[in-house]
Every structure is written in structure tokens, then in C-alpha cells.
MMTF fields as JSON, N, C-alpha, C and O atoms, coordinates in Angstrom:
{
  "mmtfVersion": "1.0.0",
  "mmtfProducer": "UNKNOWN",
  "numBonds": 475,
  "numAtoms": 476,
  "numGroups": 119,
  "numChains": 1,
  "numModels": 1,
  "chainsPerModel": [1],
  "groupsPerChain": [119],
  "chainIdList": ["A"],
  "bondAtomList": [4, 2, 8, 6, 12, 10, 16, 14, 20, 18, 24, 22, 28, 26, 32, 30, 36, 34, 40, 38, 44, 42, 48, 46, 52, 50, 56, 54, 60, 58, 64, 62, 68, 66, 72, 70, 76, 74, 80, 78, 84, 82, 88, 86, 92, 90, 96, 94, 100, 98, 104, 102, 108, 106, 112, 110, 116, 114, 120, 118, 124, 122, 128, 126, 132, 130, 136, 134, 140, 138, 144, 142, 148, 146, 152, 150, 156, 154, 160, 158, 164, 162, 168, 166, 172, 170, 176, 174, 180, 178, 184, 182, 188, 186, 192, 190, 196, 194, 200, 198, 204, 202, 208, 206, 212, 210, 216, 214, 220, 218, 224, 222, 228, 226, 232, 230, 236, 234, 240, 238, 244, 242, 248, 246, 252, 250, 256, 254, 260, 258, 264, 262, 268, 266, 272, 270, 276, 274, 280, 278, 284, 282, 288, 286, 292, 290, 296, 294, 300, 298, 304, 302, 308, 306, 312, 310, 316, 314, 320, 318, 324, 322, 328, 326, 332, 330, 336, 334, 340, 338, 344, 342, 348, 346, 352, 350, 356, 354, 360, 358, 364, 362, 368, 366, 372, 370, 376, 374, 380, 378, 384, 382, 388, 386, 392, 390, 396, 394, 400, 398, 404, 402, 408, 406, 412, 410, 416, 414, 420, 418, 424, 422, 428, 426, 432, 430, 436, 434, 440, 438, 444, 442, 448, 446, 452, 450, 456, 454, 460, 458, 464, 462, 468, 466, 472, 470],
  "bondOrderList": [1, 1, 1, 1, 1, 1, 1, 1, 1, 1, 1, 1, 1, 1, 1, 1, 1, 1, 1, 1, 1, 1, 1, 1, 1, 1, 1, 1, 1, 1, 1, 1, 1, 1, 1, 1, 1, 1, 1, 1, 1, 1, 1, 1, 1, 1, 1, 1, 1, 1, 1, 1, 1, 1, 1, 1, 1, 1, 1, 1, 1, 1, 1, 1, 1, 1, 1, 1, 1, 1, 1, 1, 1, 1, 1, 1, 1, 1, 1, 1, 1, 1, 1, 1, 1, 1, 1, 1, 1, 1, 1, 1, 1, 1, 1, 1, 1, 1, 1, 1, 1, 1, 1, 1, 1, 1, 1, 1, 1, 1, 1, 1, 1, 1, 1, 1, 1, 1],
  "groupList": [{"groupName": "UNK", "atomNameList": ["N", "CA", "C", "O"], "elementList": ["N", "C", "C", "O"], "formalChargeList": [0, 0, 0, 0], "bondAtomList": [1, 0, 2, 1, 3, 2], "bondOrderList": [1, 1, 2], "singleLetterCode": "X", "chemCompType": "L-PEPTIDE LINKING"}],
  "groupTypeList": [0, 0, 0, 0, 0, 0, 0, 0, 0, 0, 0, 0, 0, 0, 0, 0, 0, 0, 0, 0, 0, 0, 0, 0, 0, 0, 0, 0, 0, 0, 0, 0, 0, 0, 0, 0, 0, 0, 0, 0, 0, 0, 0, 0, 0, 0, 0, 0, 0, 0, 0, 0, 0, 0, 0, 0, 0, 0, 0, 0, 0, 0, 0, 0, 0, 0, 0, 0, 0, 0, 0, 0, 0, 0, 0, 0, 0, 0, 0, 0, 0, 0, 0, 0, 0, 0, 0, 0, 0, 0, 0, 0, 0, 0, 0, 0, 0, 0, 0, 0, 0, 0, 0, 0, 0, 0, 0, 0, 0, 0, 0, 0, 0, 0, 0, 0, 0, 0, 0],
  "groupIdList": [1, 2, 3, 4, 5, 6, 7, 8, 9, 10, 11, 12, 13, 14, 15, 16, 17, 18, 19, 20, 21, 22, 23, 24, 25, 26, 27, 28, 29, 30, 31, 32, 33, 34, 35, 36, 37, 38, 39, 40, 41, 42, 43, 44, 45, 46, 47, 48, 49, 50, 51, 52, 53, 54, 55, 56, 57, 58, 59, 60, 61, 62, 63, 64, 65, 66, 67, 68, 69, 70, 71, 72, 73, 74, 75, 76, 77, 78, 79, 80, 81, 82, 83, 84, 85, 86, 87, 88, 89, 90, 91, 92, 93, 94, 95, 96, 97, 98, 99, 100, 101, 102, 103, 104, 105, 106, 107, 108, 109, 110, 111, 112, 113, 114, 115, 116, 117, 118, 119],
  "secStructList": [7, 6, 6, 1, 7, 7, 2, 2, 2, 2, 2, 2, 2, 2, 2, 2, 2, 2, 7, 7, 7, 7, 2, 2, 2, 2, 2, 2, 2, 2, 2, 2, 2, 2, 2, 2, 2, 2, 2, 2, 2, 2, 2, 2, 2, 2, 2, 2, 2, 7, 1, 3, 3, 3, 7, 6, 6, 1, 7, 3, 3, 3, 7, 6, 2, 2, 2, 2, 2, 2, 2, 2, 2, 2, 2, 2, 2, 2, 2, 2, 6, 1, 1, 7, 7, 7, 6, 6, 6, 1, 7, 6, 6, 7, 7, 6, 2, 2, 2, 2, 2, 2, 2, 2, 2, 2, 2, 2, 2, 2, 6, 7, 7, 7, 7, 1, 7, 7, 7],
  "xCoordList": [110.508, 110.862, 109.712, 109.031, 109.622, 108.813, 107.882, 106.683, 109.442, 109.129, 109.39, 109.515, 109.612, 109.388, 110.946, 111.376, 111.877, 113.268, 114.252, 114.117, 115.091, 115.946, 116.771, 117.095, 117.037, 118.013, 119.537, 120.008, 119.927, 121.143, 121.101, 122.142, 120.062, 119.925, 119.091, 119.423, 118.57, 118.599, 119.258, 119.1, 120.512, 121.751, 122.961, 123.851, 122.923, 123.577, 122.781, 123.185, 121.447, 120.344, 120.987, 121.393, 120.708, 120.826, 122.396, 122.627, 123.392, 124.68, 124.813, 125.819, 124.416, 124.435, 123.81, 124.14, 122.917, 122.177, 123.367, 123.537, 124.033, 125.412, 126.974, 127.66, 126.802, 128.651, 128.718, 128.069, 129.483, 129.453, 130.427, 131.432, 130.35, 131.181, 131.967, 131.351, 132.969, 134.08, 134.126, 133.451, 134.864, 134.642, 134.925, 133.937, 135.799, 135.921, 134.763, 134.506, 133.847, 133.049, 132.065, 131.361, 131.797, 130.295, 130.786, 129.854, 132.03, 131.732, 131.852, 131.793, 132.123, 131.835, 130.411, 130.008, 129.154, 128.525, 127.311, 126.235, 128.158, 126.983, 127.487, 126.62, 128.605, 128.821, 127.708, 126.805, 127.927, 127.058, 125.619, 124.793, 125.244, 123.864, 123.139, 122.145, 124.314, 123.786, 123.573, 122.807, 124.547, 124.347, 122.534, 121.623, 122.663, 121.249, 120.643, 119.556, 120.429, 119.21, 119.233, 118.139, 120.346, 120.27, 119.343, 118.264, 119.863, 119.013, 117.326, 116.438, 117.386, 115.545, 115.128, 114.2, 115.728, 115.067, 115.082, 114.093, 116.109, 116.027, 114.881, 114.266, 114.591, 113.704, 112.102, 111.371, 111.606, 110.715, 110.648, 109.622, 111.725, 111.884, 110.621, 109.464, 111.692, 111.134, 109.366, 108.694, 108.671, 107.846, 106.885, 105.826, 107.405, 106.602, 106.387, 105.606, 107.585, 107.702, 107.485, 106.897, 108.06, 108.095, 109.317, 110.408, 109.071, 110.597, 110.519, 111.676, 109.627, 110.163, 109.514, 108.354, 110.415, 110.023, 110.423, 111.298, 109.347, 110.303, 111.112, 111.085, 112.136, 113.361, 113.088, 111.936, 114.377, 114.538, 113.234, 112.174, 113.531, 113.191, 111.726, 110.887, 111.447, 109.45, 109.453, 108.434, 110.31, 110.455, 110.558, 111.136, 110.071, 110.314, 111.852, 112.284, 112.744, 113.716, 113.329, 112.343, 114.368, 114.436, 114.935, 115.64, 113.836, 114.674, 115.501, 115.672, 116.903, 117.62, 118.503, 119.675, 116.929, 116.929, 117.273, 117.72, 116.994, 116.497, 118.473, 118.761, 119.573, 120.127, 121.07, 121.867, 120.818, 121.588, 121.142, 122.125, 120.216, 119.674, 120.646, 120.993, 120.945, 121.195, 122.685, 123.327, 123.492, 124.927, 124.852, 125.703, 123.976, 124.175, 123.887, 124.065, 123.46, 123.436, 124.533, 124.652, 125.571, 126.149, 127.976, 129.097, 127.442, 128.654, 128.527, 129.486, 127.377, 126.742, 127.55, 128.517, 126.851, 127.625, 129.492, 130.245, 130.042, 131.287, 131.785, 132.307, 131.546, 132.039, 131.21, 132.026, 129.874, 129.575, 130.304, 130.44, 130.661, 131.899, 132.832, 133.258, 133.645, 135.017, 134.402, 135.083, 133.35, 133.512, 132.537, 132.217, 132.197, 131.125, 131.865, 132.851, 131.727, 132.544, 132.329, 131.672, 133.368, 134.096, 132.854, 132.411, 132.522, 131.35, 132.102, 131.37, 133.334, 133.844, 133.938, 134.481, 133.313, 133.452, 131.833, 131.463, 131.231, 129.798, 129.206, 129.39, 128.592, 128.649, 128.195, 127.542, 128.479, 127.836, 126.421, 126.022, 125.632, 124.333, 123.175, 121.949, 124.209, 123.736, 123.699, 124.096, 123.274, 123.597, 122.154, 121.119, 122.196, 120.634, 120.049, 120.541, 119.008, 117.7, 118.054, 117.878, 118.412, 118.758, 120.108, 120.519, 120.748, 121.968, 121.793, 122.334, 121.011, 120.459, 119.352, 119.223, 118.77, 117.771, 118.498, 118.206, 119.671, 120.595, 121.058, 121.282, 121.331, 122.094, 121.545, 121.964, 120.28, 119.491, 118.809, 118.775, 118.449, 118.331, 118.887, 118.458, 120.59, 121.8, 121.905, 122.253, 121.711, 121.25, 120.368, 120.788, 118.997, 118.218, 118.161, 117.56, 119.265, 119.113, 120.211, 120.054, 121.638, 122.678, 122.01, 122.671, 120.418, 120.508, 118.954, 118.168, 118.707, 117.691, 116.182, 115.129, 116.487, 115.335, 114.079, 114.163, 113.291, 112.182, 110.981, 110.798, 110.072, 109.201, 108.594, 108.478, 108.187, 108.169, 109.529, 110.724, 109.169, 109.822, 110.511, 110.001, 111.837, 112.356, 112.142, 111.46, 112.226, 111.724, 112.319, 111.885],
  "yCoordList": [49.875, 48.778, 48.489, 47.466, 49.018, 48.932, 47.382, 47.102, 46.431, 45.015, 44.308, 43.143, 44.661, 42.901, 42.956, 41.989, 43.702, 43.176, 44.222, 45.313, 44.122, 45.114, 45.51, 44.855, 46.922, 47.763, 47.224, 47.496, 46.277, 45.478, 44.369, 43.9, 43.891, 43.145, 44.097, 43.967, 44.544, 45.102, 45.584, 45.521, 46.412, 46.9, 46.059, 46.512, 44.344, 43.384, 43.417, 43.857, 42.89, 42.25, 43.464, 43.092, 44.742, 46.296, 46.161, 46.369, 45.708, 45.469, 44.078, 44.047, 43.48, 42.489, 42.329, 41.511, 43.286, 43.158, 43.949, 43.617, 44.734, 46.06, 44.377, 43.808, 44.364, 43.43, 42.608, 42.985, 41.326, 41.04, 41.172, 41.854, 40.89, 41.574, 40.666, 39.735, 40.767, 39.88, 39.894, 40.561, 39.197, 38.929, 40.48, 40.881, 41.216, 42.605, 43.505, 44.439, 42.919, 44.329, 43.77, 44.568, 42.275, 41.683, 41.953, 41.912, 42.177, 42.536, 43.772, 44.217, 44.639, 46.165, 46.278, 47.055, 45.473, 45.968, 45.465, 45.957, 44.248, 44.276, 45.281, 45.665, 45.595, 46.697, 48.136, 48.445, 48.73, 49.729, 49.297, 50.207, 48.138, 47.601, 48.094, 48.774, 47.288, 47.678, 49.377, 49.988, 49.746, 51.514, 51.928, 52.672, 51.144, 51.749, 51.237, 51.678, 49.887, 49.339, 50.164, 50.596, 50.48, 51.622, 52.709, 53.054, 53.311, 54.195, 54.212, 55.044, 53.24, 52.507, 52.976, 53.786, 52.561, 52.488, 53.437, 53.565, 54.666, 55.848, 56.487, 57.395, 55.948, 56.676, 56.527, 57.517, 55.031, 54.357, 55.131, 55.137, 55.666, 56.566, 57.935, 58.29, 58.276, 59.922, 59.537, 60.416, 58.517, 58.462, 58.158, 58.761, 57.065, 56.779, 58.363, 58.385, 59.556, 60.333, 61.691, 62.601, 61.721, 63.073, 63.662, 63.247, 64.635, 65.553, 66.119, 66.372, 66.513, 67.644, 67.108, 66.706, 67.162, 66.139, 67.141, 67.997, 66.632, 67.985, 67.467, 66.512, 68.568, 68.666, 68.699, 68.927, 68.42, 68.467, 69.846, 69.632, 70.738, 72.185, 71.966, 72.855, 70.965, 71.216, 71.86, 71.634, 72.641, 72.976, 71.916, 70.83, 72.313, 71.491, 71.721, 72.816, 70.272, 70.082, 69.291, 68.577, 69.283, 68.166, 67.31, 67.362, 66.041, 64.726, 64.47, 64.806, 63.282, 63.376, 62.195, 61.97, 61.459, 60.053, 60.859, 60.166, 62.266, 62.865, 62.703, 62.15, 63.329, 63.822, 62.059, 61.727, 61.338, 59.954, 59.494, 59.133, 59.396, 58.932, 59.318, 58.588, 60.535, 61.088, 60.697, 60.573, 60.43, 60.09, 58.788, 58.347, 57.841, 56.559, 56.539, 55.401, 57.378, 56.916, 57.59, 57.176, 58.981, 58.804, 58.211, 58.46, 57.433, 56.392, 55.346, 54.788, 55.116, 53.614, 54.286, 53.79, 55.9, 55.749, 55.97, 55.577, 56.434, 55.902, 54.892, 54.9, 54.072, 52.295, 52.451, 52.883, 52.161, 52.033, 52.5, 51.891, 53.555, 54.264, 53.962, 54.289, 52.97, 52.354, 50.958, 50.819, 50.157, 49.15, 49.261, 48.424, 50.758, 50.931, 50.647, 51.372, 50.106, 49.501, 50.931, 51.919, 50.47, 51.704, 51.44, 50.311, 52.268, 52.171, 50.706, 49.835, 50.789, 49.685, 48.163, 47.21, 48.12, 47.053, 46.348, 45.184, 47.365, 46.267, 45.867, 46.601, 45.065, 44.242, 44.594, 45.627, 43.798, 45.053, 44.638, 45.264, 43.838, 43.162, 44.253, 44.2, 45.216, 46.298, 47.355, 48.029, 48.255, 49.51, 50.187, 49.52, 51.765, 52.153, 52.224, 52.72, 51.813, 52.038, 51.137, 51.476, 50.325, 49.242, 49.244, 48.25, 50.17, 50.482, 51.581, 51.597, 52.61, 53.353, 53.082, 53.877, 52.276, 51.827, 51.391, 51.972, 50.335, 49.566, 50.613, 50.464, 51.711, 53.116, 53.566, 53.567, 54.037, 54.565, 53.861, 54.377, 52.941, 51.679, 51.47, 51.191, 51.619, 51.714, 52.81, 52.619, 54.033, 55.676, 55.053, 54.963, 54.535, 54.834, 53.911, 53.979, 52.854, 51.945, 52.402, 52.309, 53.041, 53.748, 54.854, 55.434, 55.808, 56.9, 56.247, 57.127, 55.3, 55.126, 55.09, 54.614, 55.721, 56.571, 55.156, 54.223, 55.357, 55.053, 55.38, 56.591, 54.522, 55.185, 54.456, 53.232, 55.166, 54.362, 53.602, 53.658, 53.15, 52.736, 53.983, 55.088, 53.558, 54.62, 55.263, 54.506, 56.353, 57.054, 57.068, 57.832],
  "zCoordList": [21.877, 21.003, 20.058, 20.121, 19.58, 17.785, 17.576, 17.58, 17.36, 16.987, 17.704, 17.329, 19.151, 20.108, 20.112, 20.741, 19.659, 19.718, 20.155, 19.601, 20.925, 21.394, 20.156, 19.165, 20.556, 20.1, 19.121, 18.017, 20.349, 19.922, 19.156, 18.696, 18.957, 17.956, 16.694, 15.516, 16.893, 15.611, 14.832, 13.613, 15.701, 14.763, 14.325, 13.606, 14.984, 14.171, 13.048, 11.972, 13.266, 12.892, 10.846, 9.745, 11.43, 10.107, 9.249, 8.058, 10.419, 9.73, 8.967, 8.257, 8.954, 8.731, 7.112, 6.254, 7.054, 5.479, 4.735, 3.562, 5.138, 4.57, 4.423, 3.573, 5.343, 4.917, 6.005, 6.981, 6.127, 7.191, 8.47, 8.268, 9.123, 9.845, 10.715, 11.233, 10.903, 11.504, 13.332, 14.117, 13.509, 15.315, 15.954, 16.568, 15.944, 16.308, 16.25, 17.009, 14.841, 14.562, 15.364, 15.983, 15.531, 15.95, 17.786, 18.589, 18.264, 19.831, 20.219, 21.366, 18.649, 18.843, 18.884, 19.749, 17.883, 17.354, 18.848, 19.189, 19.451, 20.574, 21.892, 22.676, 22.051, 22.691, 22.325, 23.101, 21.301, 20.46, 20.826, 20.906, 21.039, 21.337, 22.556, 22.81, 23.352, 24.773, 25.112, 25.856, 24.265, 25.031, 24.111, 24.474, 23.011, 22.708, 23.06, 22.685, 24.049, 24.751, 25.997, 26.361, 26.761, 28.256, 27.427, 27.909, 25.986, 25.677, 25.548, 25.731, 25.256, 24.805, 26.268, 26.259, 27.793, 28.734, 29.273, 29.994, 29.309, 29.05, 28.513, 29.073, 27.328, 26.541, 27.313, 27.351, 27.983, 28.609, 30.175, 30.854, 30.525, 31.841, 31.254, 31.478, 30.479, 29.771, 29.728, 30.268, 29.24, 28.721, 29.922, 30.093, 30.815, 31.886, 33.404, 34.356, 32.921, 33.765, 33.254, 33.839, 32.034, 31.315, 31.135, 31.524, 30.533, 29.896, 31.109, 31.444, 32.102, 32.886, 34.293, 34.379, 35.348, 36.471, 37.66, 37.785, 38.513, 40.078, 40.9, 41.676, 40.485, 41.059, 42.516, 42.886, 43.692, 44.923, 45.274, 45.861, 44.921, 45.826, 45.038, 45.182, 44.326, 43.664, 42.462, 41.809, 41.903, 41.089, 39.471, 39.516, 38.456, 37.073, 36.55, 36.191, 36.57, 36.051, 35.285, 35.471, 33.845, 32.725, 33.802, 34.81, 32.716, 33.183, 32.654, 31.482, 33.828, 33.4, 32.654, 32.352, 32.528, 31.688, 29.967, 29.053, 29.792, 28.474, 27.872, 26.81, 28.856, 28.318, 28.435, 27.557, 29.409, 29.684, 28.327, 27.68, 27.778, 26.479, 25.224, 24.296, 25.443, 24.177, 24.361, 23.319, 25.836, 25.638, 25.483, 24.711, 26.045, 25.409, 24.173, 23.739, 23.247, 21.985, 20.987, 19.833, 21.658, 21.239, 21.603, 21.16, 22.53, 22.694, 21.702, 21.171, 21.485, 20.184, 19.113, 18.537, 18.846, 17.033, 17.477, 16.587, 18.493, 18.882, 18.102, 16.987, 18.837, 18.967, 17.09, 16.276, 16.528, 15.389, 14.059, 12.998, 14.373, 13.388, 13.009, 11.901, 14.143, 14.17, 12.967, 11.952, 13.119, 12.075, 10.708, 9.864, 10.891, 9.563, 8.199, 8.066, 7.549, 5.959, 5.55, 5.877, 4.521, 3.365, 2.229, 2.017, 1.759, 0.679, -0.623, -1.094, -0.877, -1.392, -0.711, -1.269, 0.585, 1.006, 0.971, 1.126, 0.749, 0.47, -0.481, -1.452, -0.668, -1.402, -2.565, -2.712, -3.514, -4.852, -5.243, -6.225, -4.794, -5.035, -4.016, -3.917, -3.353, -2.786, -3.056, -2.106, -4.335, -5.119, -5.435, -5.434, -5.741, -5.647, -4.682, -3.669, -4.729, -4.054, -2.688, -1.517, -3.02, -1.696, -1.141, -0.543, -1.278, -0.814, 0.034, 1.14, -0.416, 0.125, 1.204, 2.135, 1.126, 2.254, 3.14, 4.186, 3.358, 4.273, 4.767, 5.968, 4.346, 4.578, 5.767, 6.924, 5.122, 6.085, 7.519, 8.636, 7.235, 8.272, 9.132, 10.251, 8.566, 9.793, 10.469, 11.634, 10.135, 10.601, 11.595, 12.749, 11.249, 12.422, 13.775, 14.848, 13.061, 14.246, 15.349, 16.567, 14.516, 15.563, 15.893, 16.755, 15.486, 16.093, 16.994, 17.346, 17.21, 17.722, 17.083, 17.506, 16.011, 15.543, 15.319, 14.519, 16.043, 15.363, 14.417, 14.287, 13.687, 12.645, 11.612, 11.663, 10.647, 9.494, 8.311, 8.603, 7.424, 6.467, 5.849, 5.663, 5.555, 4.658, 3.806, 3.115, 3.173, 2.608, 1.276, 0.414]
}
């Protein structure tokens, strides 16, 4: 967690600058949340243990926080897909450069991605 704030609020927090969103999308969008906060802790597994952990017999198996990660996040863009607006539904005070940033913003918050500022 980057800024002190979970996953699921950040991706209201990202939709929210794009259109707003009505009672359906806001209990999709905290649904979509939670699977990327299981993912965050997922990710905090991997990190506190490693990509590769010993298996029963001693042997190095992937962990298997790596691949739970990657399905909770894509159950998020699931559920996220169903209320992403039609490029005509946002707002038009959002075009260019900053349409494109909200764009991308929403990418990294449904793909987890952390980092810098957009590019």
C-alpha cells in the first residue's frame, strides 16, 4: 500500500475522478476492492516469504500467494469491466492529457500496479 490506503478505496477513490457512479457500480466497485485488497496481502505474503518457498518434500515450490494474487486481481477487472463508462459517458471537462491520466490511473488501480506517476 503505497499511500496509507487500501486498494478498495483507491479504485472508488480512481473512478470517481472518470464519472460518477451510481449505487450498482459503487457495490460493484467495493466488491472489485476487496479482491484487490486479498490481492495487496497476497502480494505482502510473496514479499514477507518469497516467490519460491519449500514445498512438503523440501523441495522449492512457487508460492502460492503468487498465483492467488494474480486471480484475485483478475476477478477485480471482472466485476470492474461490468461498470467501466463508455468513453461518451465521461465527462467532457475530462479530454487529453487528463483523460488520459484518469485512464491510466484506473489501469493501475484494477491491475494493482504500483509506481510512479503516469507517464
Amino acid at each position: 500500500m503505497p499511500d496509507g490506503r487500501n486498494a478498495g478505496v483507491r479504485l472508488v477513490e480512481l473512478f470517481r475522478q472518470v464519472c460518477e457512479p451510481d449505487e450498482f457500480a459503487e457495490e460493484a466497485l467495493t466488491l472489485a476492492g476487496a479482491h484487490l485488497d486479498r490481492a495487496e496481502d497476497c502480494d505482502a505474503a510473496v514479499t514477507a516469504h518469497g516467490v519460491l518457498i519449500s514445498g512438503t518434500r523440501g523441495t522449492l515450490v512457487a508460492n502460492p500467494a503468487v498465483a492467488e494474487a494474480r486471480r484475485e486481481r483478475a476477478a477485480a477487472w471482472a466485476i470492474v469491466k461490468t461498470v467501466m463508462p463508455d468513453p461518451e459517458q465521461v465527462p467532457d471537462g475530462l479530454t487529453g492529457p487528463d483523460r488520459s491520466a484518469a485512464a491510466r490511473a484506473m489501469a493501475r488501480a484494477r491491475w494493482g500496479v504500483r509506481g510512479g506517476p503516469a507517464a
